[in-house]
N, C-alpha and C positions, 0 to 999 in steps of 0.2 A: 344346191346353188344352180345346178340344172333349171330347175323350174324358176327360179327368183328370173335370169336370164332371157328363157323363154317368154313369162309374161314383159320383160321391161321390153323385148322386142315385137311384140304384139300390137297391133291396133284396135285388139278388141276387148282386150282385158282392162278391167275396171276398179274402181275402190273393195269392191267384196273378194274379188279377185286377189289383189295384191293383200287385204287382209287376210285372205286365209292363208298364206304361203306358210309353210311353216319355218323357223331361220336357225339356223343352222348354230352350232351351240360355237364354231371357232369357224376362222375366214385365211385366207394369205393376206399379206401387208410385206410390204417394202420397211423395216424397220432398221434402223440402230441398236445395236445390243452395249448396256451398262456397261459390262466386263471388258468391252473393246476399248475403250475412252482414253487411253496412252498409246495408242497406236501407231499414231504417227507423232509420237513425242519428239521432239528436235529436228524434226524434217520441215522445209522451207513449206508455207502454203502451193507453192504453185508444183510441187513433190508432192503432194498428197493426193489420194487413189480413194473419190468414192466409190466405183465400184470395189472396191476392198472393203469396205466398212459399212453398205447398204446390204442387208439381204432381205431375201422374201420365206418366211416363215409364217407358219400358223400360229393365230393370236384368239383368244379367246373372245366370244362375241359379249359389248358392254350391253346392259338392259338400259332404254335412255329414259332417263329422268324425267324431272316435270320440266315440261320447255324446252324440252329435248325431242331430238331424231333421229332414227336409224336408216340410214340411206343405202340401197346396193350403189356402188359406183360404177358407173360405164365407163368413165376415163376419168385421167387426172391428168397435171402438167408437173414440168418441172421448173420450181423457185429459186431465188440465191437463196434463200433460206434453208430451201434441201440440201444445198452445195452447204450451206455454213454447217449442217445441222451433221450432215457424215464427215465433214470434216474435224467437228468438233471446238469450232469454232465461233464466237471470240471463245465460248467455256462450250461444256458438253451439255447439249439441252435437257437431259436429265437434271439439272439445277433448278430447270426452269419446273419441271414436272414437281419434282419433290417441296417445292415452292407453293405451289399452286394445291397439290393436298393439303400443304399446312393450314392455309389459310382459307380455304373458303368448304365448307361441310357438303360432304356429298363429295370430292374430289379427290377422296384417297384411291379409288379405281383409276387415275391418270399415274400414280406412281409406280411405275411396273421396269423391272428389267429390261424392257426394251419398248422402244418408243416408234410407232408407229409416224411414218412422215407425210407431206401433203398436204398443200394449203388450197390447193381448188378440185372440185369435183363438177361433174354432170351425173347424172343418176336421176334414183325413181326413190320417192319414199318408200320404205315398208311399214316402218311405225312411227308411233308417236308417244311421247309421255303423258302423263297427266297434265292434265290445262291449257292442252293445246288444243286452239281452233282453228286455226289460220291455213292449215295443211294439212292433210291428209295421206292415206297412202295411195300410190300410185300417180301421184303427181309430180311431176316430169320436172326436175329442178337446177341448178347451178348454186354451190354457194360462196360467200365471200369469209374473207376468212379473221373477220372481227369476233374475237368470245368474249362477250363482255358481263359483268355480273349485277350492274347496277344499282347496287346500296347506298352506294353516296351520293352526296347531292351535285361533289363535280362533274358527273356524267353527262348529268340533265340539259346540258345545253349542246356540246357535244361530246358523244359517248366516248372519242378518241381519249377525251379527259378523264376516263373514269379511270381511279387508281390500280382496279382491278382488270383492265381490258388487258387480250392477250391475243397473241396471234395462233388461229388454231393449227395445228399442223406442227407448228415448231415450238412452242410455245403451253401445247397440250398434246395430249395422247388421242389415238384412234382418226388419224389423219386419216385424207384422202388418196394417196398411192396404195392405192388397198381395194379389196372385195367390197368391203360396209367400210360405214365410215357413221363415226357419233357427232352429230352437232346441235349446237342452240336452234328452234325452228324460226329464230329473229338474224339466222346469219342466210335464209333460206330465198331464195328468188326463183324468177320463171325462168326454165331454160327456155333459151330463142328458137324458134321454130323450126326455123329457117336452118337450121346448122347441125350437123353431125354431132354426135356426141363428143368425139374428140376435139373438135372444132369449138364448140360450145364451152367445153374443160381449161379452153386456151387465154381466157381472158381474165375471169374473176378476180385476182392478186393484182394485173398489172394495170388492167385498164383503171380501176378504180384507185389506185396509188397516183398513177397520172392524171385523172379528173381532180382529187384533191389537191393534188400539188399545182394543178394549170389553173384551172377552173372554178373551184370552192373557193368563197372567201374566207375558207381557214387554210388557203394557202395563196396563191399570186393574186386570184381573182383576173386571170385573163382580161381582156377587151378585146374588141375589134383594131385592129390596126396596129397590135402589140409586136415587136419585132423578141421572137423566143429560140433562145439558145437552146439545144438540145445535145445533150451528150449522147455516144448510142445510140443515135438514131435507128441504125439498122438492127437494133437487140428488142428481148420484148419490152421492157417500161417503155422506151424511147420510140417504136414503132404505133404504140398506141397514142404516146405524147403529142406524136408529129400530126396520126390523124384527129384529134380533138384541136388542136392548135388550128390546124387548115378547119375543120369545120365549123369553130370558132371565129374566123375570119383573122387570125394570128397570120404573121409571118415567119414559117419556123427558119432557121438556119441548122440547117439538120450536119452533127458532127458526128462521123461512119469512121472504120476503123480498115475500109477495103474496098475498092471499085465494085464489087459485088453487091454489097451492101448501100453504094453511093447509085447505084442502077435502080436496086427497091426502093429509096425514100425517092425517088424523082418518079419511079412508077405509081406510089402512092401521092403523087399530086405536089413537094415540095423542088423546088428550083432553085434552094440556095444552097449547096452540100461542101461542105469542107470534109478532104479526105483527109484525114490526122498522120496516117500515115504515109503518105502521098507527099505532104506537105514536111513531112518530118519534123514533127513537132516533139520538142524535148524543154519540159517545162522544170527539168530539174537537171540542174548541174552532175552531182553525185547526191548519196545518199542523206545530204542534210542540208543540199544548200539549192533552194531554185534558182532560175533563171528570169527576173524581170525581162531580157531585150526577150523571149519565146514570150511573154504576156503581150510586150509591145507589138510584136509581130504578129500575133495572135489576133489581136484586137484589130487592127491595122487590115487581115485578110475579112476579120466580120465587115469593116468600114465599107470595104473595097466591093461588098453582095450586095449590102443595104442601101448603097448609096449616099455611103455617108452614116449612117445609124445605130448608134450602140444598141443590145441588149435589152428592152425591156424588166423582162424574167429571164433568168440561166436556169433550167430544169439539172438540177446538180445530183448524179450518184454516184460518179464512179469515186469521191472522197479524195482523200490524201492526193492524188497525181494530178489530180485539175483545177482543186479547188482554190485554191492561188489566182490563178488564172481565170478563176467564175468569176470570181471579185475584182478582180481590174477589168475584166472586158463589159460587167454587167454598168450602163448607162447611170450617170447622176441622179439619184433617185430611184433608181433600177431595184428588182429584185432578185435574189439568191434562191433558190426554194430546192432544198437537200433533203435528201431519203435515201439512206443505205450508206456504203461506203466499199465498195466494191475491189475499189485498189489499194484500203487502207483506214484505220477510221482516225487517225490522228492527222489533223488538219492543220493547215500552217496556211498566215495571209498577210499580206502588210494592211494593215486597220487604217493605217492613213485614206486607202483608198475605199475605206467602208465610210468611214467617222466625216471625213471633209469631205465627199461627195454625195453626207447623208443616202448611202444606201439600204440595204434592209436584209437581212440574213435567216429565212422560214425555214425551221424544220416541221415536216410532214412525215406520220408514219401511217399507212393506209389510208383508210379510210371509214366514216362513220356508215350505219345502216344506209342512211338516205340519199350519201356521196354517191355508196357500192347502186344503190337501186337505179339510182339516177343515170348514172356511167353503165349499167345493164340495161337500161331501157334503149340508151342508143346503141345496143348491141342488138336489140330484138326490134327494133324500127328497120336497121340496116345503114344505118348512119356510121357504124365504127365495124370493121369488119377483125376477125381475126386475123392473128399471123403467125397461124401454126408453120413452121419449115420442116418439120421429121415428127414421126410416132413411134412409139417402141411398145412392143407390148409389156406389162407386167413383170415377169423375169428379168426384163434384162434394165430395170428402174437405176441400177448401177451404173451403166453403161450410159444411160440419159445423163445422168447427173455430171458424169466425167465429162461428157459433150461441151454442159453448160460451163464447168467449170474450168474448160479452157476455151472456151470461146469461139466453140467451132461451129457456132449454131447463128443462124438467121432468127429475130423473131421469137417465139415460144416454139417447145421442145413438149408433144403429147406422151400420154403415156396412158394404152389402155390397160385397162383394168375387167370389169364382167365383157365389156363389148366383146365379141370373136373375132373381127377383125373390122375395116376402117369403110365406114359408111353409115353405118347405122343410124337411126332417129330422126331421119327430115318428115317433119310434117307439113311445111308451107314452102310446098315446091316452086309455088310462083314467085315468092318472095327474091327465094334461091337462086331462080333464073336470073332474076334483075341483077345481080351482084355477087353471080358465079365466079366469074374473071378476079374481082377486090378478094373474093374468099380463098381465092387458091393463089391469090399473088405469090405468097412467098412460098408453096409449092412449085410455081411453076418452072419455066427455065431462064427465069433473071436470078431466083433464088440459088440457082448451082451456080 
């Protein structure tokens, strides 16, 4: 692993280079182990300990198939996915693994004891499968985290449709919080130049969830001049939501959970910030019954930014605790557009204000190849910047995930992996310069 390391930090080492490495027959990964999957049986979610249920153990290295990649990873990030996946959460993704051998040939290697996590990586290829041309080794990559298998004809339009797409990392084995990491070379993209490896690692799951959901028309379809609700702003979907919305020429109303947080999206360029907590907003009575006047009051604080102007689009994740509330404040004709469910996934709304003010209710779950490419290309332009706030190395991949899973984090939460420590991989330093300050925003000291 030594050598795989040394050449990914090289600037001289080449394809014959990285081809001759030789790879190492088992790796460390951050995984979940099968036997643990009652662990925190009867204990409330926000009781539950992923560092208790995450460890880093050695995993046998996969050979990658046709259309396949084996990648060293220099960093990864941490997902709600990772948080669902050691929690065990809505079921234990092992269902999801033993699922996925059944049905598609070649996939009984993802059914294993314990399940590798990680839905984004930076890295360097080492191999490739049979049939691949598009990539090679040694080529400096990011991927997103669509696995899709393509036999049916629903895909063909967008891959999101395909019955068989899955999300890799949670959804399959040999994820990226890990040494290597096994992917399709169709989930494969350029790492951006301009960005550290860890930094690079920080985007791929969120930014491209939020280009779908803002921007594709298989989600709100943005405009110029759209007035876009934002949950989270200061979290990572929501930090990237808000810079796509501003470069879009959107008007976000970015909704933060802490003056901390209400300091970075105004740093990031948005002026209309409702602090929820600040505000004291309490959209539910007790546990069965919301509160219409916190909708009216709600709505009523948007009115009050906009000048008057409902909602556009409501960018909707946190589920169950807001979504009530999306739907009454999102405008006549307005759009909903939901991913995830963060505080809940059983949703409650009164319809009258869906059905009689014809509005429109999108669910979005990632993103297709060309969303993901698209949403990375304004990552390696410099148009959308990361927003890493903390790195962790490897070992302590538990300790990250506890972070995200109470909410103690700014932004995206890194996590290396081969890197040795936090710098590595700028090659377009000039790029860097231009848009040092955006890169390190939520490092700097508005992010503490």
């Amino acid at each position: 692993m030594r050598e795989i390391v040394s050449a990914a930090l090289s600037d001289s080492a080449r394809e014959k280079d990285f081809a001759a490495l030789p790879v190492p027959d088992s790796y460390r990964g951050a995984v979940v182990l099968k036997n643990e999957t009652t662990m925190f049986t009867g204990m409330a979610t926000s009781e539950k300990d992923p560092g208790k249920s995450v460890h880093i153990q050695e995993v046998p290295t996969p050979e990658p198939g046709p259309g396949e990649a084996l990648v060293a990873v220099m960093a990864s990030s941490i997902n709600y996915n990772t948080v669902w996946s050691a929690l065990f959460e809505p079921l234990p993704t092992f269902k999801f693994l033993e699922r996925y051998a059944r049905s598609v040939a070649g996939a009984q290697r993802h059914d294993q004891p314990f399940h590798v996590l990680g839905s984004d990586l930076s890295g360097v290829v080492l191999r490739t499968g049979p049939g691949v041309s598009g990539w090679k080794p040694g080529d400096r990559v990011v991927a997103h985290c669509l696995s899709v298998e393509l036999e049916s004809a629903d895909g063909h339009d967008d891959t999101m449709l395909d019955p068989a797409q899955r999300i890799w990392g949670f959804e399959t084995n040999y994820g990226g919080l890990a040494e290597l990491a096994l992917v399709k070379t169709n989930q494969l993209m350029p790492k951006p130049a301009h960005l550290t490896w860890e930094e690079a690692a920080a985007s791929g799951l969120v930014n491209s969830t939020a280009y779908r959901q803002l921007v594709s028309r298989n989600g709100a379809g943005m405009k110029q001049g759209d007035v876009v609700l934002i949950w989270g702003a200061g979290g990572g979907l929501g930090s990237y939501a808000t810079q796509l919305a501003l470069n879009g020429g959107a008007v976000p109303v970015c909704v933060v959970s802490s003056e901390e947080k209400a300091r970075l999206a105004r740093a990031m360029g948005a002026e209309l910030i409702i602090n929820r907590a600040e505000a004291g907003y309490r959209f539910w009575k007790d546990e069965n019954t919301q509160d219409p006047g916190e909708w009216r009051r709600f709505g009523a604080h948007i009115r009050e930014l906009t000048g008057g102007e409902d909602p556009d689009i409501v960018l909707e994740h946190p589920g169950r605790e807001t979504f009530g509330a999306s739907v009454y404040v999102a405008r006549r004709g307005g759009t909903v557009v939901t991913c995830a469910s963060t505080s809940g996934y059983q949703h409650q709304f009164d319809n009258r204000y869906l059905w009689m003010n014809l509005k429109r209710i999108v669910g979005t779950h990632f993103a297709n190849y060309r969303e993901a490419w698209e949403a990375n290309r304004l990552i390696v332009r410099g148009m959308v910047h990361p927003t890493l706030s903390a790195v962790f190395p490897l070992p302590e991949t538990g300790e990250a995930a506890r972070s995200v899973h109470r909410n103690e984090h700014c932004g995206k939460v890194g996590v290396l992996c081969l890197a040795p420590e936090e710098g590595h991989g700028v090659q377009d330093e000039e790029l860097r310069d231009r848009h040092l300050e955006q890169i390190n925003l939520f490092r700097g000291p508005l992010s503490r």
